[in-house]
C-alpha positions in Angstrom: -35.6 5.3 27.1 -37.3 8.7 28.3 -36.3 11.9 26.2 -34.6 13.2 29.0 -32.0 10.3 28.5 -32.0 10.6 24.7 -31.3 14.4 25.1 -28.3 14.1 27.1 -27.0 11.0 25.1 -26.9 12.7 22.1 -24.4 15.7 22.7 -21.9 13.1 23.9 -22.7 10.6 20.7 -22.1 13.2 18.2 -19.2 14.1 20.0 -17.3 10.9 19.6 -18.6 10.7 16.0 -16.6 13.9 15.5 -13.2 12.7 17.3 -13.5 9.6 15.6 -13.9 11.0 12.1 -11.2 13.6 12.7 -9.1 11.0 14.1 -9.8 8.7 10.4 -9.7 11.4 8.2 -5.8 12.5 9.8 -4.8 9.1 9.3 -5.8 8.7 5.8 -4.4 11.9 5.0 -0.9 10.8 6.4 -1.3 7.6 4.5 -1.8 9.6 0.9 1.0 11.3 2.0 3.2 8.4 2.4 2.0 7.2 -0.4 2.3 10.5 -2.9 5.9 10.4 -1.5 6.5 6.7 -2.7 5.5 7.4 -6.3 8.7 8.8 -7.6 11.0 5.6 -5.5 8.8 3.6 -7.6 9.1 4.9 -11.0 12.8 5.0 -10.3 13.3 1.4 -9.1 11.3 0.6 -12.7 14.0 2.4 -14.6 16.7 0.8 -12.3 15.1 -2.7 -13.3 14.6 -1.8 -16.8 18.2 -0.8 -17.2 19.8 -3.5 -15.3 17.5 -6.2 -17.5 18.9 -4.7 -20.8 22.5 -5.0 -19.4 22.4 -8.1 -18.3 20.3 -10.3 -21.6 21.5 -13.7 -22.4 23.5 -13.5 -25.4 22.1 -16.9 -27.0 18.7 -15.0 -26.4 17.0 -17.7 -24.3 14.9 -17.5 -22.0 16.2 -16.2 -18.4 13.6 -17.9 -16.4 14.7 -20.8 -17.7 13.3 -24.0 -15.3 16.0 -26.6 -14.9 15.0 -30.1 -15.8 14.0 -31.9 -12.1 16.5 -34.1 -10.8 15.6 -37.7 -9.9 16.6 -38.8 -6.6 18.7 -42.1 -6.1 
């Protein structure tokens, strides 16, 4: 490859190495974004389950998950 080649290759690689990491870097700063703005769903559906698991115990204070005995087929 003669220098010549190199010399006007290289404007146009840098080039595309730019668009490409301004391209990645907006994409990942959308996707923090999403995910910042999940945070606070999340820690609200844990309280929703936390409350609706201490309404809803057993009252013999067995197990919920509880695995039923397999039937045998006939």
């Amino acid at each position: 490859m003669s220098a010549q080649t190199v010399m006007t290759l290289a404007p146009a690689a840098v080039t595309v190495i730019v668009i490409l990491f301004c391209a990645v870097r907006k994409v990942l700063k959308e996707a923090e974004a999403l995910l910042l703005a999940l945070v606070p769903v999340i820690h609200a559906l844990g309280k929703v389950r936390t409350a609706w698991q201490q309404t809803h115990r057993p009252q013999d204070g067995g197990d919920v998950e509880r695995e039923e005995e397999p039937h045998a087929l006939p």
